[in-house]
C-alpha positions in Angstrom: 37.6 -22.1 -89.3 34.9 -25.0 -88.0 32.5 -27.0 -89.3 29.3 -25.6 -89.5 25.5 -27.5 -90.1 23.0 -25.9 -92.6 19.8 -26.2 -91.2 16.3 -25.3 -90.1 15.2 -26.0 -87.7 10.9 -25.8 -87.6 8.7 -27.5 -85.5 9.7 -27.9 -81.8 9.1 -31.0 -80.2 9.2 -29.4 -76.7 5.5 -28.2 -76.7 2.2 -28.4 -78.7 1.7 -24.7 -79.4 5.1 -22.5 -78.9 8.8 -23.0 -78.5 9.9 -22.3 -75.0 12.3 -25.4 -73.9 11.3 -27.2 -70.5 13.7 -27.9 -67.5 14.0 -31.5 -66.6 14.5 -31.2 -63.0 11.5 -28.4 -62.5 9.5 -31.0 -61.4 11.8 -32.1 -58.7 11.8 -28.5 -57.6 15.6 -28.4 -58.2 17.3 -25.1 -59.7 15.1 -21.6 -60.1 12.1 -23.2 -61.1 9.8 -20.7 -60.5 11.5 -18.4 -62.4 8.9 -15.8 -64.7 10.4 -16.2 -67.6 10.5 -18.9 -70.4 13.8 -19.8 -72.9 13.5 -19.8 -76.3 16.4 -21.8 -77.1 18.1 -21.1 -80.9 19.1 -24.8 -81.4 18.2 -26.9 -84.1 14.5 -29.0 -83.8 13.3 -25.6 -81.5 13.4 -22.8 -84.0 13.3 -21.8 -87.4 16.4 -20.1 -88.8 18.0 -19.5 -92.2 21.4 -19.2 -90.0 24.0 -22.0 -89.6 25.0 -23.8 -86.4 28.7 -24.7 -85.6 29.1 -28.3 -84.9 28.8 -28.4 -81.0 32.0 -28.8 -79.4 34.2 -28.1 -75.8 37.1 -26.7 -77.8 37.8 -23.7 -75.8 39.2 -21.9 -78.7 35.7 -22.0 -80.6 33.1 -19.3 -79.5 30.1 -21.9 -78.9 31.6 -24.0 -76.8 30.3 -21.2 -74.0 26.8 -21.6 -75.6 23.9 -23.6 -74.0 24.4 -27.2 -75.1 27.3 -25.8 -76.9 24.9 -25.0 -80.0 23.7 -21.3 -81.4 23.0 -20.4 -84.4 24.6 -17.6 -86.5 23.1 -14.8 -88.3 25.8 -13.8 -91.1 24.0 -12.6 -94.2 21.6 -9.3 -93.7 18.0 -10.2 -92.8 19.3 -13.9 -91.7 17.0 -15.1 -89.2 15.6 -16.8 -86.4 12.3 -17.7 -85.2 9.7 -19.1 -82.8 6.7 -19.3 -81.6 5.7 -17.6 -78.5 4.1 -20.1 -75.6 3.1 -17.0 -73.4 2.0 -13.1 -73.8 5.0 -11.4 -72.7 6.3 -7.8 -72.2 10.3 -8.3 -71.4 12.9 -9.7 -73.7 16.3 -10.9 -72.7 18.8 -11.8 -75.2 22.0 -13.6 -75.2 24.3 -13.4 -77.6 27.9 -12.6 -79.0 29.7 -10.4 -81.4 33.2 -10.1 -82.0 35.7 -7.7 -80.1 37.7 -5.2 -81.6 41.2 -5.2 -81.8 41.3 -2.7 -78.7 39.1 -4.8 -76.6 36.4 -2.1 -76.7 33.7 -4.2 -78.4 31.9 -4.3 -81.3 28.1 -2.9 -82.4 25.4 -4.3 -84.1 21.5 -4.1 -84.8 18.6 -6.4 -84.7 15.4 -6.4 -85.7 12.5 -8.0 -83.8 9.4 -9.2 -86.0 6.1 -9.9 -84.6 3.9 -12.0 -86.9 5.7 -10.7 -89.7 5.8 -6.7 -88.6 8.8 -4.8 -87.8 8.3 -3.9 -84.1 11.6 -3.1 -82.4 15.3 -2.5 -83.1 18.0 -4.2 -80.6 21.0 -3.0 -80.3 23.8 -5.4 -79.3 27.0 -4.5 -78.6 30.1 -6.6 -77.1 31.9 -3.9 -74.8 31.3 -5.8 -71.5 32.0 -9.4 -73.5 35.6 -10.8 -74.0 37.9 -11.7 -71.4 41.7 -12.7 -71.9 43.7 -15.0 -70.1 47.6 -15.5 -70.5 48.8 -18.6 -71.6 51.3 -18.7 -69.0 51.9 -16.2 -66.0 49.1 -14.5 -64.0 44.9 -16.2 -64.6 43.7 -12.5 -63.6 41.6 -12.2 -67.0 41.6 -8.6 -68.3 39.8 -7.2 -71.2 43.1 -6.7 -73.4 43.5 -9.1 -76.4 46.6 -10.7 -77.6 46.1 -13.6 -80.0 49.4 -14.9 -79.5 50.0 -14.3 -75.2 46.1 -14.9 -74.5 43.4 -17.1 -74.7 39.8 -16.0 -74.3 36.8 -16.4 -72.1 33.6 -14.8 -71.5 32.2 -14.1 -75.2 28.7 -14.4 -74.6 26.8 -11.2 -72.8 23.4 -10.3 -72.4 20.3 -7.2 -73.4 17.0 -7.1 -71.8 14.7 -4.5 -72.4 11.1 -3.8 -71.9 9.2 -4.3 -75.7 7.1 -1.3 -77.4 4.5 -3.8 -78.1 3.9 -7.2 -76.1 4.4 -10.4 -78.2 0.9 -12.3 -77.8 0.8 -15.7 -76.4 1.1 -18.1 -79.7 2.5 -15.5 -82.0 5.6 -16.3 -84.5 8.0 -13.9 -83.3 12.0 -13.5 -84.8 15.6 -11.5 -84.9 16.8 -10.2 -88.2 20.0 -9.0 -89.3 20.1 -5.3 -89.8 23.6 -4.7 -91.3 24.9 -5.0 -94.4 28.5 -7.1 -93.1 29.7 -10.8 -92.8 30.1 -10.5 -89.6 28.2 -13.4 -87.4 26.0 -12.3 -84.7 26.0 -15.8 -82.7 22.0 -15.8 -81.2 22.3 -18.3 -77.9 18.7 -18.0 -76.9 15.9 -16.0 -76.0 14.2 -15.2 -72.9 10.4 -14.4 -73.0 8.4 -12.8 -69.6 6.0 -11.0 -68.4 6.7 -7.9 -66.4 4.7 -7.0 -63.8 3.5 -3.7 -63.1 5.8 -0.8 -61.8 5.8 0.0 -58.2 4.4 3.6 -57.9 5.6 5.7 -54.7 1.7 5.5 -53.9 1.4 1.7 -53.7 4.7 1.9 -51.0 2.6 1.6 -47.7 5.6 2.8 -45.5 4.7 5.9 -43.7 8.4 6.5 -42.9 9.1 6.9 -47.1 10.6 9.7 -49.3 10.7 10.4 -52.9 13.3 10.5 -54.7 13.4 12.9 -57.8 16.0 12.6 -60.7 18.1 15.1 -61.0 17.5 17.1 -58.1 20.8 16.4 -56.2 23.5 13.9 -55.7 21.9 10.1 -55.5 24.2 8.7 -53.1 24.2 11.8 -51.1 20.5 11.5 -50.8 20.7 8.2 -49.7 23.2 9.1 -46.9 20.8 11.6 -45.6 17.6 9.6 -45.2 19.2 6.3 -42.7 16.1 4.3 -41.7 14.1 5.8 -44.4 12.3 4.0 -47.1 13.5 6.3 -49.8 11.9 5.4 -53.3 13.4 5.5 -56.6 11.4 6.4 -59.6 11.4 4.3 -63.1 14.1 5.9 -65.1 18.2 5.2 -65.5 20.4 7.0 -63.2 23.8 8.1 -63.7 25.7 6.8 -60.4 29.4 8.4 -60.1 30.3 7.1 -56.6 29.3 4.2 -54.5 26.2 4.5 -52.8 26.6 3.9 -48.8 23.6 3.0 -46.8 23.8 4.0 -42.9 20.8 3.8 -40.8 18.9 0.2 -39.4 15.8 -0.3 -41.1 16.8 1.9 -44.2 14.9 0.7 -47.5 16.0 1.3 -51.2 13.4 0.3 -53.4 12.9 0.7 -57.2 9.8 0.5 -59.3 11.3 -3.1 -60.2 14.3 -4.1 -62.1 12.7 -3.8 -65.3 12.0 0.1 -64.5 14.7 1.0 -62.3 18.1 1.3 -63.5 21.2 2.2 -61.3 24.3 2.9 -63.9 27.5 3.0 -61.9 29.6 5.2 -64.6 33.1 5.9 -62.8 35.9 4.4 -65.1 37.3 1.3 -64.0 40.8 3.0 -65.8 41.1 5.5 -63.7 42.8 4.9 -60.5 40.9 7.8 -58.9 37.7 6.4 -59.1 38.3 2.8 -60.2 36.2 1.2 -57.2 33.5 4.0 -57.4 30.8 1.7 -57.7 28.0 -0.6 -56.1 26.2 -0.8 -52.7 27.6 -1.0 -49.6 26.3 -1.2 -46.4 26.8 -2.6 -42.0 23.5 -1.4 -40.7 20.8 -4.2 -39.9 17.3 -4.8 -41.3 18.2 -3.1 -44.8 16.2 -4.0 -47.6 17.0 -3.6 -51.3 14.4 -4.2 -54.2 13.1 -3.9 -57.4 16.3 -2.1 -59.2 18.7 -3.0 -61.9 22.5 -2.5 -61.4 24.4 -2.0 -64.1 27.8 -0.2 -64.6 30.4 1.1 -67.2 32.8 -1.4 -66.1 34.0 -4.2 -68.1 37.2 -6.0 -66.2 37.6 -7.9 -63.0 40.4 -5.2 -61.6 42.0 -2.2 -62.3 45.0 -2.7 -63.8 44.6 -7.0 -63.9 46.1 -6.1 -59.7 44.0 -7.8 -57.4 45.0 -5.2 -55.1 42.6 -2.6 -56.7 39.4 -4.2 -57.0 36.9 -2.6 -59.3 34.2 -2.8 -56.9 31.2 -5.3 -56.3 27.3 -4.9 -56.6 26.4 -5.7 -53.5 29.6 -5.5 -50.7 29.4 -5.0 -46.3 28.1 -7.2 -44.3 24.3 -6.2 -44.0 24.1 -6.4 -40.4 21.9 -8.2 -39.3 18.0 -8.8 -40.4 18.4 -7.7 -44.2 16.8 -8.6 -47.1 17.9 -8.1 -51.1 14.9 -9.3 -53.2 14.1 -8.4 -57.1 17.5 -7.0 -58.0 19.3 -8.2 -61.4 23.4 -7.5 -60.9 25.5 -7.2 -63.6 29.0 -6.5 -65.3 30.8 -5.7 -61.9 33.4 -7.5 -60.4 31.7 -9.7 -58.2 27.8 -10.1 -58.1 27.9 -9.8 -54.7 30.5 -10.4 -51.8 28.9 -10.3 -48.1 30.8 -10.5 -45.1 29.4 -10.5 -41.6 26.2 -10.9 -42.3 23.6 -12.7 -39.9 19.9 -13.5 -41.2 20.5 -12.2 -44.7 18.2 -13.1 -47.1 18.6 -12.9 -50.9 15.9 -14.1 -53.0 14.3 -13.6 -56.6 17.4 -12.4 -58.1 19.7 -12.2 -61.6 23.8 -12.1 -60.9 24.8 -12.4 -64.7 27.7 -11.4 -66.7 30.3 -10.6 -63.8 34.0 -10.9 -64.0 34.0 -12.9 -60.8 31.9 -14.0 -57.9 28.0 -14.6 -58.6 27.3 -14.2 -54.6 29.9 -15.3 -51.8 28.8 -15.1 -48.2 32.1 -15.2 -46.8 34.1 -14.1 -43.3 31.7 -15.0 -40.8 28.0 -14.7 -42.6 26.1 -16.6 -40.5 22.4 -18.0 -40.9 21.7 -16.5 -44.3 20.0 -18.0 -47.5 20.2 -17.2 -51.0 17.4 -19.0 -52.8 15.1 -18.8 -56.1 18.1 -16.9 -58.1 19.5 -17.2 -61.3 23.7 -17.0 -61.8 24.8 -16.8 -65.8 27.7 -16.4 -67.4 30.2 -15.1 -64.4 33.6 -15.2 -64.1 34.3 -17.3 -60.8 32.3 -19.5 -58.3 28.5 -18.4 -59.0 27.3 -19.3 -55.3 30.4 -19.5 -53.0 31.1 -19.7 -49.0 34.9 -18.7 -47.9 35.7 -18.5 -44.2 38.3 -16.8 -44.5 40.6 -16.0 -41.5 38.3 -13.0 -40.5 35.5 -15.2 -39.6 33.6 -18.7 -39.8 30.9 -19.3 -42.2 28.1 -21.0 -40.4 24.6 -22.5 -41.3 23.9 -20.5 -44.4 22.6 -21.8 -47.3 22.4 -21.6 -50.8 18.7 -23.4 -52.3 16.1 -23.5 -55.1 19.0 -21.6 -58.0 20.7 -22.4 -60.9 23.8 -21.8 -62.5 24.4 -21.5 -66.0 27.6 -21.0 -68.3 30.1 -20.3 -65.2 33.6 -19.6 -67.2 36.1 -19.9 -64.7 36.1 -22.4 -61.1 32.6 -23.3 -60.3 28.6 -23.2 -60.1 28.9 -23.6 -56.3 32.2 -23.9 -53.9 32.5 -24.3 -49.9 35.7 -23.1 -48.6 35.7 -23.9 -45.1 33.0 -23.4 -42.4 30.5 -24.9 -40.2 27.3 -26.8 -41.3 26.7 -25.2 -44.7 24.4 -26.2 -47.1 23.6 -26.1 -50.7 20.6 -28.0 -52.0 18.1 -28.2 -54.5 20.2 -26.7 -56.9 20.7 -26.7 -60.8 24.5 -26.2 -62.8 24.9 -26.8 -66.6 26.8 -25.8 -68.8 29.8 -24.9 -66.4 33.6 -24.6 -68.1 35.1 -26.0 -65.3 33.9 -27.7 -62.2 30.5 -28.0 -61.4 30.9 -27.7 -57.7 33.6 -28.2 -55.5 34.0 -28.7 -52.1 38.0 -27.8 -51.2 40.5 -26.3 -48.7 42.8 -24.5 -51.8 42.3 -20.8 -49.9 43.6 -19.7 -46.8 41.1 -19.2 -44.0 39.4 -20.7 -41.3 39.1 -24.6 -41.9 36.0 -26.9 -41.8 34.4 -27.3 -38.5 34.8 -30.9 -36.8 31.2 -29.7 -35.4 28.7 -30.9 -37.7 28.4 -31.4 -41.4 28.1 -29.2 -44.3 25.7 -30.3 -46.7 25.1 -30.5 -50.0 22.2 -32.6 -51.7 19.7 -32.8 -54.6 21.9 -31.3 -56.9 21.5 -32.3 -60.2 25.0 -30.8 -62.8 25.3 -31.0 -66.5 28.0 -31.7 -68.8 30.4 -30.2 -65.4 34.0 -30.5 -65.0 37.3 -30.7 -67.5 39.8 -33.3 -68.8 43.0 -31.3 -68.6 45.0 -30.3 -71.5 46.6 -27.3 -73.1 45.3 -23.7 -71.3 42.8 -22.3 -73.6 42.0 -25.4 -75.9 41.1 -27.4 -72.6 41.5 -28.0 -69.4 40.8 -25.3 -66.5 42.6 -21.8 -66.6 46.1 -23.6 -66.3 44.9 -26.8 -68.5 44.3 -28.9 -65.2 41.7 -31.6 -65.1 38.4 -30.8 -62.8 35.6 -33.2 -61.9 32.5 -32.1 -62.4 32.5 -32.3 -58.0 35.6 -32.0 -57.2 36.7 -32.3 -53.7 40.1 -31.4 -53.0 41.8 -31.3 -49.2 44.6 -29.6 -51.1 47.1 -27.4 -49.0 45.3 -25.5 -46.4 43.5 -27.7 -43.8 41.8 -31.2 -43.7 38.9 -31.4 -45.5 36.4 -32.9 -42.9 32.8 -33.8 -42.2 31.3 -33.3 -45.4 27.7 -34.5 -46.7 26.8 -35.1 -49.8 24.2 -36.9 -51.2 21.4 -37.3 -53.8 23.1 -35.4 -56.6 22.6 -36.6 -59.9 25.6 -36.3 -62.7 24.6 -36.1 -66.5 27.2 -36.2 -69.6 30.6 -34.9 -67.2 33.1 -33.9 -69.5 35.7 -36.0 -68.1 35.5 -37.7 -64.5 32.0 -36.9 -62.7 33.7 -37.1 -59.2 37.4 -36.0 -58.2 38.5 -36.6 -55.3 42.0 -36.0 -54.7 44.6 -34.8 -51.5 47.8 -32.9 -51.1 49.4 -32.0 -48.0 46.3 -32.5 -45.9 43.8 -35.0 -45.4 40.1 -36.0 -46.1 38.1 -37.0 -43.0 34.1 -38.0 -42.5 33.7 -37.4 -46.3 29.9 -39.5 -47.2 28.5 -40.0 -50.4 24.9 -41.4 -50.7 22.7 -41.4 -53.5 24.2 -40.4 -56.2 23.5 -41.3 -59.9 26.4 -40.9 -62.5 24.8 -40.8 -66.4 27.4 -40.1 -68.5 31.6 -39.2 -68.4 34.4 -38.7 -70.9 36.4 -41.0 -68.1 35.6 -42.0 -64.6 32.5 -41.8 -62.4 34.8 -41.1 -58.9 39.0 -40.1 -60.1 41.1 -41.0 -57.2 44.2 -38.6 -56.9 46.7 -39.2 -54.2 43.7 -39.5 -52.2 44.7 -39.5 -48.2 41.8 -40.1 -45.3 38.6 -41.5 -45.0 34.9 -41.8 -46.6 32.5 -43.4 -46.6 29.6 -44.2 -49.6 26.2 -46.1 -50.4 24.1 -46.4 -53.4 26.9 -44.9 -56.0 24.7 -45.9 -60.0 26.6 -45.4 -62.9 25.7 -45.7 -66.3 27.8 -45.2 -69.9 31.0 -44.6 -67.7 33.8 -43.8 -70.6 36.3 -45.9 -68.9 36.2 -49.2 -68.7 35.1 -49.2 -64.9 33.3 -46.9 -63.0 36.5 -45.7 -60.6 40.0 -45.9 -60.9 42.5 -47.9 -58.3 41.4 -46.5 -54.9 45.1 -45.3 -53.4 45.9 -47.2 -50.0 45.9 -44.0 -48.4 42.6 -43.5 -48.3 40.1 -45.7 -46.7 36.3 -45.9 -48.6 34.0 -47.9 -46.6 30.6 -48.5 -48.4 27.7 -48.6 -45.5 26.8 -45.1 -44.6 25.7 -45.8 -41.0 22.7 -43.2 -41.4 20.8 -41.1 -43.0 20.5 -37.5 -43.4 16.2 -35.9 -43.9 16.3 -32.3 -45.4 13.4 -30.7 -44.9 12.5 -27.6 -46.9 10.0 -26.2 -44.5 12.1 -26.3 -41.9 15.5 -25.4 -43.7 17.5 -25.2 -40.5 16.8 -28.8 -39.2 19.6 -31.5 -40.0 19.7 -35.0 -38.4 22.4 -37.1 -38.9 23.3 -40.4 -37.5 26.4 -41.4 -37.6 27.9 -44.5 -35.4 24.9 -44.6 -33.2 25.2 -41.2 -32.5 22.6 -38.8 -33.9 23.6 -35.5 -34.4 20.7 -32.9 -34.4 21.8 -29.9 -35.9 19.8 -26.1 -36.4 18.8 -26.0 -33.4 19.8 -23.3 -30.6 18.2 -22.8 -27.1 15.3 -25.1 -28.1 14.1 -27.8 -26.2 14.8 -31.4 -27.9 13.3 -34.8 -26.4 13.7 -38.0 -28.9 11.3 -41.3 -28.4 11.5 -44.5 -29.9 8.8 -46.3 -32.0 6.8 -47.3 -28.9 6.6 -43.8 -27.2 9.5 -43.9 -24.9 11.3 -41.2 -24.1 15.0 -41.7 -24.7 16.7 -38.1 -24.9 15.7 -35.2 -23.4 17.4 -31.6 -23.0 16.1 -27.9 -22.3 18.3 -24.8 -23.6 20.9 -27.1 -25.2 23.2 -25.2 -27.9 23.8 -27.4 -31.2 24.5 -29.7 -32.0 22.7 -31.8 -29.9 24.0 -35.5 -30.1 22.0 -38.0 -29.0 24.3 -41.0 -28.0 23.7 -45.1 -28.2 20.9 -45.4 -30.3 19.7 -49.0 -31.6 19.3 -49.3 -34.7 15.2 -48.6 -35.4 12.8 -45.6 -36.1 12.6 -42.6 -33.8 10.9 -39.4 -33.4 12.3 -36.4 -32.7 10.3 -33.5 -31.0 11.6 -29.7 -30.6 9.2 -26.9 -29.1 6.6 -28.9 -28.0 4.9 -29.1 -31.4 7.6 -30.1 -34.2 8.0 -33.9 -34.9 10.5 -35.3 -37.1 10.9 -38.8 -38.3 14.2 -40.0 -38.4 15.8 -43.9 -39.1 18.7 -45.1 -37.5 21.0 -47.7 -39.1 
C-alpha cells in the first residue's frame, strides 16, 4: 500500500467565488486557452472532500502518478465526497477518473451521484472498460489490455465520462460526487470539467441548399454516406450504432452533427474479431471535406488486434483529406490513434478533443503539406499527442501544430517531429507527460530533415516532462530509459539538421529538462534561444555522446538538481553560444518565417510572391518576382530591415 493524507480541503485560493483552477500561461496565449470549459481540480486547498489523497508521487507502479499534479482524491467509504463551488452556469460535465480492472481486463463498474446545492440531481455511471493498459516487462512495448501482475506493468488507468446534465448547475452553486455503492473499493476522482453547451444544430439552421437528412434507423449509415458525395448530409442528435467504417467519396462532401455534445458516432465492431477488427473510423481522399459537430466513440479498448501491429484496429480520422478540408468540433476517443493523416494539403483541424487513445493524438504524416491543427485539446493518449513523421512515402512540409495542449500523455511525447521540411509547433502547452515532453528525433525510418529551411518550434511552455531512467514500470520510459523533458536525438536514421527552437519555458522536469544526445548520425544547425529552465531532478541540457553542431543564446536556469546547469559537453559536438539571428513568428501571418543566419536571411512561407527587402533608410537591397522559398537574401550588415511581400505586407526584421 502508500501513504495517504487525510484532509479537506475547503476554501480555494484560485478564485473569490467558485473553484475552477486558472492556467498560468493563458495569458501568454500558449496551450488551448480558449477552451469553453473550466477544471475543477480534486486537489487539496481547491475542494472540499471527506476522501483521502495519496501522497503525490512518479512511482509508475502507484495509480496517481498518471493524475494531474500527481494528486486525486479517493472516494472509498459510501457517500464519500467531493465538492466545489461552481464559477460558471454550465450544462456539460466531463469527468476523469479511475476504477480498478478486473482480473480479465474487462473493467470494472461503479455509480456516482451528483448533488446540486444539496439535491440529488444525476446518477454517473463510471466504468473502466476502455482504462488499463499492460506492458511487458521485457519483450514487445505493444500495450494490450490483458493483465499479468507478474509479466506486466500498467499504464493508462485514468479514462474519462462527459454527459449533458438533466439540470444545469448555476453559476456559484456548491455542486459534488458521492459514492453510491456499498464496497471499499476507491473510485480515484482526478478532476472535473464544467461548460456550457451551446445549442444543437438543427437541419433548419444548416444554410447549405445542397443538404440531406439523415434519419436513424432508416438504412445503413455508412451506406448513406457513400451515396450522397458532395452532399452536406446532416446527422440528427442521437447515438448511432456504426458497424463498418464510414468512407467519404465526393469533393465538397460535408458530415455534420448537431455538435459533439448531441451527436454520437459508436463504432461497435469487435476489435477481437479478426473479421471486423479495423471496422471503424472515418476515412476519406476527396478534397474540401468538412467534418463537424460529432462525437466518435467506439467499442474498442486496445491499440491492435492481437498486440500485432500488423492489424491495426483502426483510427478516428485516417486518408489523406485531399486537399481543402476542414475537421472542426469533433471530440475522438478510445481508437487506436486520434487521428493519422497522410497526404493532406491545407487541412485544417481546429476546436477539437483527441482523448483516451491507445496511440497517436493527431499525426500529419507521409507528405501532409500546409496544414494546421490549432485550439485542441490531447489527454490521456497512448503515443505522441501532436506528431509529424515523413515517412518514406512522402515529406512533411510547413504544417503546423499551434494554440493546444497536451495533458497526461502515457507513452513518448506531447509533440514529436520526425523528419520534414520547415515544420512548426508553437504556442503550445504539455504537463503532466510520463515521458518526454517533446522531442525532436530521427529514431523512425523515413524521409530525413530537409537542409532547406528550419523547423520550428517556439513558445512552448512543459511541465514536470521527461524521465530519469530506471526499472520498466517503476521508472523510466517503456524500457526504463532516461528522456529529457525535449529530447533531441539524431539517433540511427539520418542527421538531425536545421532545427529551431526557442522561447520554451521548462518547469519542475523530472530529470534533465534538455537531452540532447547522438548515435550513428549527426546533429547539424541545431539553435536554442530563449529558453528558461525552472526546475530538474538533474541537468538543465544532458549531453549524450553528442556528435555535430549547435548553436545557443540566452539559456536561464534556476534550482538545477545538479550541481551545474549541464554536464561535460562531449568533444564531438561543437556548442557555440551567439545565435547570429533571430527568428519573428507572427501569428497572423502563420506562414511567414525569417531567419538570419551568417548574414544570410532566409525568408521562408512564401511561394510565387514577390519579396523586395530595404534597409533602415529606404534602400532597396533585395528584390525578386515569382521566386519559390526559401528566398535567401545574401550579405546583409548587421542593422534593421524591412521586409515587404505583395505590395502591402511589411515585416520588421533585425540582423545580427
Amino acid at each position: 500500500m502508500f501513504p495517504v493524507v487525510l484532509l479537506f480541503c475547503f476554501v480555494s485560493q484560485i478564485s473569490v467565488s467558485g473553484q475552477s483552477v486558472s492556467f498560468a500561461d493563458d495569458e501568454k496565449e500558449r496551450g488551448y486557452f480558449d477552451r469553453p470549459y473550466l477544471r475543477y481540480e480534486a486537489e487539496p486547498g481547491k475542494c472540499e472532500t471527506d476522501g483521502t489523497f495519496p501522497e503525490p508521487t512518479f512511482d509508475q507502479r502507484l495509480i496517481h502518478c498518471e493524475a494531474s499534479n500527481q494528486i486525486a482524491v479517493q472516494l472509498v467509504a459510501r457517500d464519500s465526497y467531493v465538492r466545489w463551488t461552481s464559477d460558471q452556469r454550465a450544462g456539460g460535465l466531463t469527468l476523469r477518473f479511475s476504477l480498478p480492472d478486473d482480473p480479465e481486463g474487462k473493467g470494472t463498474t461503479g455509480t456516482l451521484i451528483l448533488y446540486v446545492e444539496g439535491d440529488s440531481v444525476q446518477t454517473i455511471f463510471l466504468n473502466s472498460y476502455w482504462a488499463w493498459q499492460y506492458i511487458l516487462k521485457s519483450g514487445s512495448k505493444y500495450p494490450d489490455n490483458t493483465p499479468d501482475e507478474e509479466a506486466k506493468f500498467p499504464r493508462m488507468r485514468f479514462d474519462e465520462i462527459h454527459l449533458k446534465l438533466d439540470h444545469k448547475i448555476p453559476e456559484n452553486a456548491t455542486f459534488r460526487l458521492a459514492k453510491a455503492d456499498d464496497n471499499e473499493v476507491p473510485y480515484t476522482i482526478d478532476f472535473v470539467e464544467l461548460e456550457e453547451i451551446p445549442e444543437a444544430v438543427s437541419f433548419e439552421s444548416v444554410t447549405d441548399e445542397n443538404k440531406v437528412l439523415y434519419t436513424p434507423g432508416e438504412g445503413n449509415l455508412p451506406y448513406f454516406i457513400s451515396q450522397n458525395p458532395g452532399k452536406t448530409i446532416y446527422l440528427p442528435e442521437g447515438k448511432y450504432e456504426v458497424d463498418d467504417r464510414i468512407i467519404i467519396t465526393g469533393d465538397g462532401t460535408k458530415l455534420t452533427g448537431a455538435g459533439m455534445w448531441y451527436t454520437e458516432l459508436y463504432f461497435t465492431a469487435s476489435s477481437d474479431d479478426k473479421s471486423t477488427y479495423n471496422n471503424r473510423g472515418i476515412e476519406t481522399y476527396s478534397s474540401n471535406v468538412v467534418l463537424e459537430g460529432l462525437y466518435l466513440n467506439t467499442v474498442n479498448n486496445k491499440r491492435y488486434y492481437d498486440n500485432d501491429p500488423v492489424y491495426q484496429v483502426g483510427k478516428g480520422l485516417m486518408g489523406s483529406f485531399g486537399s481543402g478540408s476542414a475537421i472542426r468540433n469533433l471530440w475522438v476517443e478510445h481508437f487506436e490513434c486520434g487521428g493519422w493523416i497522410e497526404g493532406a494539403e491545407n487541412l485544417n483541424i481546429q476546436h477539437s478533443r483527441f482523448r483516451n487513445n491507445y496511440a497517436d493524438g493527431m499525426n500529419l504524416a507521409n507528405g501532409c503539406r500546409n496544414s494546421v491543427v490549432e485550439h485542441c485539446s490531447f489527454r490521456n493518449n497512448g503515443d505522441d499527442d501532436m506528431a509529424s513523421w515523413s515517412r518514406a512515402e512522402g515529406l512533411c512540409e510547413n504544417n503546423a501544430y499551434r494554440y493546444c495542449i497536451s495533458e497526461n500523455n502515457w507513452r513518448a511525447s506531447g509533440l514529436g517531429f520526425f523528419g520534414g521540411k520547415q515544420n512548426r509547433a508553437y504556442n503550445i502547452v504539455i504537463t503532466d507527460p510520463m515521458e518526454a515532453g517533446f522531442r525532436v528525433t530521427c529514431d523512425f525510418p523515413g524521409m530525413p530533415f530537409s537542409s532547406d529551411g528550419y523547423s520550428e518550434l517556439f513558445n512552448i511552455s512543459v511541465y514536470k516532462g521527461g524521465v530519469a531512467s530506471g526499472t520498466a514500470g517503476i521508472s523510466g520510459d517503456l524500457w526504463g530509459n532516461q528522456q529529457g523533458a525535449l529530447h533531441v536525438n539524431s539517433s540511427t536514421r539520418y542527421d538531425l539538421q536545421n532545427i529551431h527552437i526557442h522561447d520554451i519555458d521548462f518547469y519542475d522536469s523530472k530529470n534533465d529538462a534538455i537531452f540532447i544526445g547522438s548515435t550513428v548520425y549527426s546533429i547539424r544547425n541545431l539553435i536554442f534561444k530563449d529558453i528558461f529552465i525552472n526546475g530538474t531532478g538533474r541537468y538543465g541540457i544532458y549531453f549524450y555522446n553528442t556528435k555535430g553542431s549547435g548553436r545557443y543564446c540566452n539559456i536561464r536556469y534556476e534550482n538545477i538538481g545538479a550541481s551545474s546547469g549541464t554536464n561535460a559537453i562531449p568533444s564531438s559536438f561543437t556548442f557555440i553560444e551567439g545565435c547570429s539571428g533571430v527568428s519573428v513568428p507572427d501569428s497572423q501571418s502563420p506562414g511567414i518565417r525569417l531567419i538570419s543566419l551568417d548574414g544570410n536571411l532566409h525568408i521562408g512561407g512564401l511561394q510565387n510572391t514577390m519579396v523586395s527587402v530595404y534597409d533602415i533608410w529606404g534602400r532597396k537591397r533585395y528584390h525578386a518576382s515569382g521566386q519559390s522559398e526559401p528566398v535567401i537574401v545574401p550579405n546583409l550588415n548587421p542593422g534593421i530591415y524591412i521586409v515587404s511581400w505583395d505590395d502591402h505586407q511589411i515585416r520588421k526584421v533585425f540582423v545580427d
